[in-house]
LUMKOL-826587 format. One record per residue (C-alpha): residue in one letter; x, y, z. Coordinates in steps of 0.5 Angstrom, whole numbers, plus 500, padded with zeros to 3 digits. Layout:
BEGIN
aXYZ;...
This chain:
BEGIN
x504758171;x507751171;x506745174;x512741177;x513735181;x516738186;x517746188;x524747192;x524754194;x531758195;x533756203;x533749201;x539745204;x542740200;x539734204;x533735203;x534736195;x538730196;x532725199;x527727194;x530726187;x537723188;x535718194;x530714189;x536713185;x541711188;x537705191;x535702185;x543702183;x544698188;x538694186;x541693180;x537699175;x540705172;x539712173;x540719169;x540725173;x540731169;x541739172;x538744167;x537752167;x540758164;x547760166;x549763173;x542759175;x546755179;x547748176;x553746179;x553748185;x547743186;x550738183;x557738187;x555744193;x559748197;x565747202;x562745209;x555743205;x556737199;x551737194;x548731190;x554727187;x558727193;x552725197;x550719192;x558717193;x557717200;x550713201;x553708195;x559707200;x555706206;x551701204;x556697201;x562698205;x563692209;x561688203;x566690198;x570685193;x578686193;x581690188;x580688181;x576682183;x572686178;x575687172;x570691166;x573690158;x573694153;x566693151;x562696155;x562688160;x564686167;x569680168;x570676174;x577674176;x579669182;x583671188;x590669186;x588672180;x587679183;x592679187;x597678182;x593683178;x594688185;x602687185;x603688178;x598695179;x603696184;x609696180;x607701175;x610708176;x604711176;x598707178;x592708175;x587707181;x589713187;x591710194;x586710199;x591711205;x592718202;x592725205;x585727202;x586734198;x584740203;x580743197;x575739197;x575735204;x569739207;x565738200;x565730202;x565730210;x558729211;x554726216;x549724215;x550717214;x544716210;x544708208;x540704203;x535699208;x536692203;x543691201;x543684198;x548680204;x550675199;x553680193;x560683193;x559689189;x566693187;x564701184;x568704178;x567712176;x569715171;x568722168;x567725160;x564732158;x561733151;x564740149;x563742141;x559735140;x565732141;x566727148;x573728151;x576724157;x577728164;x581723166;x586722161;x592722163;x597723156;x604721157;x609726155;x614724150;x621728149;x622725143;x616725139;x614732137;x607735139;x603738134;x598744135;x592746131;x597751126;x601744124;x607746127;x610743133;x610745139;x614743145;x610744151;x605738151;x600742156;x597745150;x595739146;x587737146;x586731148;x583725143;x576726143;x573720144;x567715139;x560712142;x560705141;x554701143;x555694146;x551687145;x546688150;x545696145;x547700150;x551706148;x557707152;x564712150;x569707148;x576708151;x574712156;x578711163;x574707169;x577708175;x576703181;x574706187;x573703195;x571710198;x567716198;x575720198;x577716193;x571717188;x571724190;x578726188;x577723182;x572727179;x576734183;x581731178;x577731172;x573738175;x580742174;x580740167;x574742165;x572747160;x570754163;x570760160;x568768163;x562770160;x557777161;x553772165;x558767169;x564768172;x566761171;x561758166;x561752164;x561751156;x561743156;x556738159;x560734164;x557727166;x560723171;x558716171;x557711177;x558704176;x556699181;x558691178;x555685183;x555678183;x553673189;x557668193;x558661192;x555657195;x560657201;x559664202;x567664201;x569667194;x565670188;x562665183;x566665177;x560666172;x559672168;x552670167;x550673174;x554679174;x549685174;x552691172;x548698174;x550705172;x547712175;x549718170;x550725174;x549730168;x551738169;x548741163;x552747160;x547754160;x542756155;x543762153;x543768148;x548770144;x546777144;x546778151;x553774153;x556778147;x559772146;x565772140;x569767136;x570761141;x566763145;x560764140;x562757137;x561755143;x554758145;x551755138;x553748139;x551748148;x543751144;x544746138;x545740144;x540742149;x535743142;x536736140;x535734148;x528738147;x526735141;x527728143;x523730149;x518731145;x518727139;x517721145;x511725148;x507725142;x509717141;x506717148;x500721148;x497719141;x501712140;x504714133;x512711132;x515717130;x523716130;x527720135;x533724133;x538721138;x543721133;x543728132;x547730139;x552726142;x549728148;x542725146;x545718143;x549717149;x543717154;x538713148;x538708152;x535712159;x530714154;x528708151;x526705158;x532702161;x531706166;x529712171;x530719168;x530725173;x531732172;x533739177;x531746173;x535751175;x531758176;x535764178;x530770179;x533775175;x529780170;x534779165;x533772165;x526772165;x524770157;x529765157;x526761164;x520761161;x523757156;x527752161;x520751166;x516750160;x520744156;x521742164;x513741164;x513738158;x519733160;x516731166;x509727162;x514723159;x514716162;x519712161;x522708168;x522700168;x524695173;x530690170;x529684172;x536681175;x538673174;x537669180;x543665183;x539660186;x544659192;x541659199;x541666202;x545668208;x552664205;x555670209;x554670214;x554663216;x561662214;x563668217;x560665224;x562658222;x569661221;x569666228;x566659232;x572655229;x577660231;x574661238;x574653239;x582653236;x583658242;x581655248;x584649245;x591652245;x590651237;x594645234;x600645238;x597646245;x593639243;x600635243;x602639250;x596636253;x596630250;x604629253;x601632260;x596626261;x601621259;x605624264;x600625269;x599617268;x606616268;x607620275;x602615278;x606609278;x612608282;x619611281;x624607278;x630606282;x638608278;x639602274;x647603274;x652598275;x657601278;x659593282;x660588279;x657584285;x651589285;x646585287;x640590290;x639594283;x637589279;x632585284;x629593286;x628593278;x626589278;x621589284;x619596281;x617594274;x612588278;x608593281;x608598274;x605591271;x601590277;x598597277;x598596269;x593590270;x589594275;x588601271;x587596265;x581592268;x578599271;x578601264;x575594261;x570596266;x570602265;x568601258;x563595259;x559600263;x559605258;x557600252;x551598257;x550606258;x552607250;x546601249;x542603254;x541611251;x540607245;x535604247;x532610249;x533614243;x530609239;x524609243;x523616243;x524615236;x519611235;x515615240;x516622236;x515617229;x508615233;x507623233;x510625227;x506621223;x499623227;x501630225;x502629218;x495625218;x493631221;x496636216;x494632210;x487633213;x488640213;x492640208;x486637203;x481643207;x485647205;x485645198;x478645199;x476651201;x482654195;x478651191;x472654194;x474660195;x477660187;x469659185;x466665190;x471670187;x469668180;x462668182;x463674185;x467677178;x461675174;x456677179;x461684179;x461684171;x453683171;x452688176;x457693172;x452691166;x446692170;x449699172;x451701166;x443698162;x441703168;x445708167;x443708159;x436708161;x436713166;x439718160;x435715155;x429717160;x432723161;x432725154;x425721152;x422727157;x426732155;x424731147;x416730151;x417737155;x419740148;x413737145;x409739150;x411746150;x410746143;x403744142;x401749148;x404754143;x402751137;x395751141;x395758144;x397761136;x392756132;x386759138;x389766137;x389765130;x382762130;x379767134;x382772129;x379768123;x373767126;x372775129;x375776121;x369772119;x364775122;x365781121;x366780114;x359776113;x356782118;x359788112;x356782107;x350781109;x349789111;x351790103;x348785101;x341788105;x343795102;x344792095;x337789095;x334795097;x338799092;x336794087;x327795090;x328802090;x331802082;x326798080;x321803084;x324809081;x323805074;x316802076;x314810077;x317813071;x314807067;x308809070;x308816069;x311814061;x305810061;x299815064;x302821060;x298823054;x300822048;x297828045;x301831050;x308829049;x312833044;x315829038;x322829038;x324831031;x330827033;x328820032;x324822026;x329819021;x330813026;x322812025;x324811018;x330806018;x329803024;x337800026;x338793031;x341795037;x346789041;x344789049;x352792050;x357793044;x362788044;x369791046;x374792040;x381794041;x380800037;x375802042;x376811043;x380811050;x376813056;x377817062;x381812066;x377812073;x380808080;x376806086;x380805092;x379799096;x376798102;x383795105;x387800103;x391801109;x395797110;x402794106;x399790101;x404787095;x399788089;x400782084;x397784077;x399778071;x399780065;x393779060;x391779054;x386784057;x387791056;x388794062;x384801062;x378799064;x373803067;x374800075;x382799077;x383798084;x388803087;x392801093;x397807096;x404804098;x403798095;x409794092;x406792085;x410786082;x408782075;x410775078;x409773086;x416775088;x418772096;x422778097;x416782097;x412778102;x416778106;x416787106;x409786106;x403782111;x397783106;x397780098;x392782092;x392779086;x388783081;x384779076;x381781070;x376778064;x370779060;x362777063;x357774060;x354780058;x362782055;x363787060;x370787064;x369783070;x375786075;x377781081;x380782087;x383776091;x386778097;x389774103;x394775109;x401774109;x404769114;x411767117;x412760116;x417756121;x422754115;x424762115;x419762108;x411766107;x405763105;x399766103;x392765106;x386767101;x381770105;x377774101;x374776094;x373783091;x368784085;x369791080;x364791075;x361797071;x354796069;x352799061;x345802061;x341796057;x338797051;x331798053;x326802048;x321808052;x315809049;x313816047;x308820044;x309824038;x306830036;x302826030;x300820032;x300815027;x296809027;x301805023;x305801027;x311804025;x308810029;x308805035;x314803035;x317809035;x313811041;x319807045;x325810045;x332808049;x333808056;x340812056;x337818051;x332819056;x336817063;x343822062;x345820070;x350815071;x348812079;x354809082;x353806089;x359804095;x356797098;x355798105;x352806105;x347808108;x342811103;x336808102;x331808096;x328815096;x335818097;x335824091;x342823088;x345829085;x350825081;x354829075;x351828068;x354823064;
């Protein structure tokens, strides 16, 4: 999906294409801005239909040329008032010098500017014969305004002149591309022309024909005589496709009146000169598809290589727009993209028709088009060309032409300035017919004495009547100088009268006037109380806005808070009431094996109590003396309460008690020492991951732990401790260990206590004495072991295996 600015579907008319994109442009002509109109698509989309139309329905070119006669028609200069240079300027001539540039023009055989009383060409009669009279609004009435068109291709990146016209040379011999002469001179190419750019850096093509034209027939018949020598070739996807980039160009050259509103004002600082570029791209295309060979291919390359150019320039200006980097823009690599540097520089308004055609051929190649068009369209780069002020009054025109209809209107009913004599010479005659008639003054008598006297009778009464007209008129005159004072009198009065009036008015005006200051300078002082106020409620709105987001966030983080202590809470009471059932079981089981090991220990000492008793009651003379500790009777050897432990000790029988949290995964941590480890009590764990050092990796298998520590009594036994402990989860994705119990493994040697026996032949020497007491262990050959928490009590006979 693309977005566009505007979407035109396939039954669109021409018109309404024309007021959409085309109209914009040529009003800001006329207004003194230029304007660049690109037509762009894959081949056979359509491109110069829309930019010249179709017989019976025009397409935007003649329809801009008709809109730029229609508002500048009656205010046209004359021929060659305009006059443009080789430098991309304009010059303003006088009239005389117009029209002798006109008849010197004229005089040419073959004159450079198309006659505008021309039979126009049938060809193209119904392209330009629009109706609409579309118009711009506001003509500048005080400017004369003079178009020139002119017409260049860019074909291979080389720009040639449509509207050249080589003259032919008989003599001089034309040379083809083979560097041999040729005699028909059709088959010369043209020169191709160079870029220049002028004072004002604006690009133009040196040396190309500009043609002055005064109506949409003449300009029009200009660019169908350019059209024909246009390049088109036949290829896979056009019948005529057009291989080069044609671009018509539209100058409109300005300037104001005088200050009569008469002739044009000779200053070429107040000229302005405007330009509308109407550019019909060549078709992008793929090679491969328009099977394009020789010429042709050459021609595909350098069409692709230019709209490439275009493409990159487009995009190299975007990403100078959007990231405000000033990356150089590679104008200079297609003349078409040098040409029009100054469009995209800002010098003014850019717009572009993409040309779809629906084919499923062309459906990679559109996508390519619709996309470069999208990114086009970001890049803005319109802006308003200030134009000089003349400082003249507006409306010269239109006075003059009214002053010069009134004058000739009052010639008129004058009779002009010979009807004015012939009604002087009538009054003098009326006056004339007023006095008498004059009598014949010939003599043809000597003796004629009634001529004379009769004329002289005549001429008294002329003089008489004389005398009677002059009087009147002396009268006459008197009473109009008193009605001429009079009026003058009155006039002054009424002027001191008004000067009366105008002098309140202008107190009264002052008075506003100096109001009015007050309340501007009021009113300066409430906007900019308003403006600070604004700017602190801006402030305000946003401290408030901050605040709110702190607030928020303050009780996002208290809700958290709160949601982690109620967790924190609910786990630290479950691992309470864990730990405090745990303990008292624990302190129940210790109690109870504490009760079960004291009435153990009373029942042994009863056990003891009665054998010793029974040792102690029984007759001597009734115990047999034992023959086996006769000897000990005669060497009697001292006995350690438990023998120390050796390293060359004989092995014994290794023995395991299990623990009583056996079932459960435990990590079982036995550190080396320096103790041997084969004692009689080993802790025996099923399952269990046995490690030497404490290992992270094994806690994390296990949720119990149990260090085993062994080492040597008081009394030099081997003393076995387990300390054990739960295994916990940390939040920071490690274990920590909580001791939770101590287990003691201990094995109790008999002790070294001596029973007294009776021998067979009591001795009354206390040597026999002595050796009535024997060992407990030679008398007890039982070995009871005991389990904490049983439930045998004293009593109980034991069945234990012998030792």
């Amino acid at each position: 999906q693309y977005s566009f600015k505007e979407v035109f579907g396939t039954l669109v008319v021409q018109k309404e294409l024309f007021d959409v994109v085309a109209k914009p442009l040529v009003e800001d002509l006329i207004r003194g801005k230029n304007g660049l109109l690109f037509t762009y698509g894959v081949t056979g989309s359509g491109k110069t239909h829309t930019m010249t139309g179709s017989p019976g329905d025009g397409g935007l070119l003649p329809r801009c040329l008709d809109m730029i006669f229609n508002s500048i028609g009656p205010f046209q200069a004359k021929r060659f008032v305009f006059k443009l240079d080789d430098k991309n300027g304009v010059d303003v001539q006088s009239e005389v010098d117009a029209l002798l540039e006109r008849q010197r023009r004229e005089a040419l055989p073959v004159p450079k500017t198309p006659s505008g009383k021309r039979h126009i060409d049938p060809e193209f009669a119904d392209m330009i014969n629009v109706q609409d009279h579309c118009k711009v609004e506001e003509v500048d009435e005080d400017n004369v305004y003079s178009v020139f068109v002119s017409y260049i291709e860019i074909y291979n990146n080389y720009i040639y002149d449509l509207l050249e016209e080589a003259p032919f040379e008989p003599i001089k011999p034309k040379w083809n591309n083979c560097n041999t002469p040729v005699r028909n001179g059709d088959l010369i190419p043209p020169q191709s022309k160079m870029l220049r750019e002028d004072q004002n850096h604006n690009m133009y093509v040196m040396g190309c024909t500009e043609v002055e034209v005064k109506s949409t027939e003449e300009a029009f018949e200009v660019f169908w005589r350019g059209q024909k020598k246009r390049r088109i070739a036949n290829t896979q996807l056009n019948r005529e496709s057009s291989r080069s980039h044609s671009v018509f160009i539209i100058k409109l050259a300005q300037a104001p009146l005088d200050a009569d509103g008469d002739n044009v004002l000779q200053d070429k600082e107040q000229i302005t000169l405007s330009q509308l570029s109407l550019v019909d791209l060549a078709g992008s295309e793929r090679t491969n598809r328009t099977k394009a060979e020789g010429n042709r291919l050459r021609e595909a390359g350098n069409i692709n290589q230019s709209l490439m150019t275009l493409r990159t320039c487009i995009e190299v200006l975007r990403e100078n727009q959007l990231y405000g980097t000033n990356k150089m823009v590679p104008y200079r690599d297609s003349k078409l993209t040098h040409l029009f540097k100054n469009y995209f520089d800002g010098e003014g308004k850019v717009r572009m028709i993409v040309c779809v055609n629906p084919k499923a051929e062309d459906y990679e190649e559109s996508l390519q088009v619709m996309r470069f068009a999208e990114v086009t369209q970001e890049v803005e780069v319109a802006r308003p060309v200030d134009r000089p002020l003349c400082g003249l009054t507006p409306g010269r025109r239109f006075r003059n032409q009214a002053f010069r209809e009134e004058l000739a209107r009052k010639l008129e009913l004058r009779g002009g300035p010979l009807g004015g004599e012939t009604e002087e010479q009538s009054v003098a005659e009326m006056l004339l017919q007023n006095f008498p008639p004059l009598p014949s003054c010939e003599l043809l008598d000597i003796d004629d004495d009634q001529t004379l006297p009769k004329l002289i009778e005549a001429l008294e009464q002329r003089h008489k009547m004389r005398q009677m007209l002059s009087e009147e008129f002396a009268k006459n005159v008197l009473a109009f100088k008193t009605m001429l004072q009079e009026f003058d009198s009155s006039v002054l009065s009424k002027e001191h009268y008004i000067q009366g009036k105008l002098s309140e008015k202008e107190k009264t005006i002052a008075g506003q006037r100096t109001e009015l200051e007050r309340l501007e300078k009021k009113i300066k002082t409430l906007e900019y109380k308003i403006e600070i106020l604004e700017k602190t409620a801006t402030i305000y709105e946003e401290d408030k806005r901050n605040l709110q987001q702190e607030l928020e966030s303050k009780s996002q983080k208290l809700q958290r808070q709160a949601s982690d202590k109620r967790r924190l809470e609910a786990r630290l009471q479950g691992m309470v009431a864990e730990t405090t059932m745990k303990w008292e079981k624990e302190c129940e089981r210790r109690v109870a094996a504490k009760q079960l090991e004291m009435q153990n220990k009373l029942w042994v000492k009863d056990e003891k109590l009665k054998q010793l008793k029974a040792i102690v009651t029984e007759p001597r003379a009734e115990k047999p003396e034992r023959p086996s500790r006769e000897r000990d009777r005669e060497r009697p050897l001292p006995r350690s309460v438990s023998p120390p432990p050796v390293p060359n000790a004989p092995p014994v029988r290794l023995r395991h008690r299990r623990s009583r949290s056996a079932g459960e995964r435990w990590v079982d941590h036995k550190p080396p020492s320096n103790v041997p480890t084969e004692t009689v009590m080993q802790p025996h764990v099923p399952h269990a991951i046995t490690v030497a050092t404490a290992s992270e990796k094994a806690l994390a298998k296990c949720d119990k732990y149990m260090l085993t520590h062994q080492e040597l009594a008081s009394d030099g036994e081997i003393e076995t401790k387990l300390i054990k402990g739960d295994v916990f989860k940390t939040r920071g994705g490690g274990q920590a260990v909580q001791f939770t119990d101590i287990e003691t493994l201990k094995q109790e040697s008999p002790t070294g206590r001596k029973r007294r026996s009776s021998p067979s032949h009591p001795d009354p020497l206390g040597e026999a004495a002595d050796s009535e007491w024997t060992d407990v262990e030679t008398r007890c050959s039982v070995a009871v072991e005991m389990r904490a928490g049983s439930a045998l009590g004293p009593g109980y006979q034991h069945h234990a295996q012998p030792k």
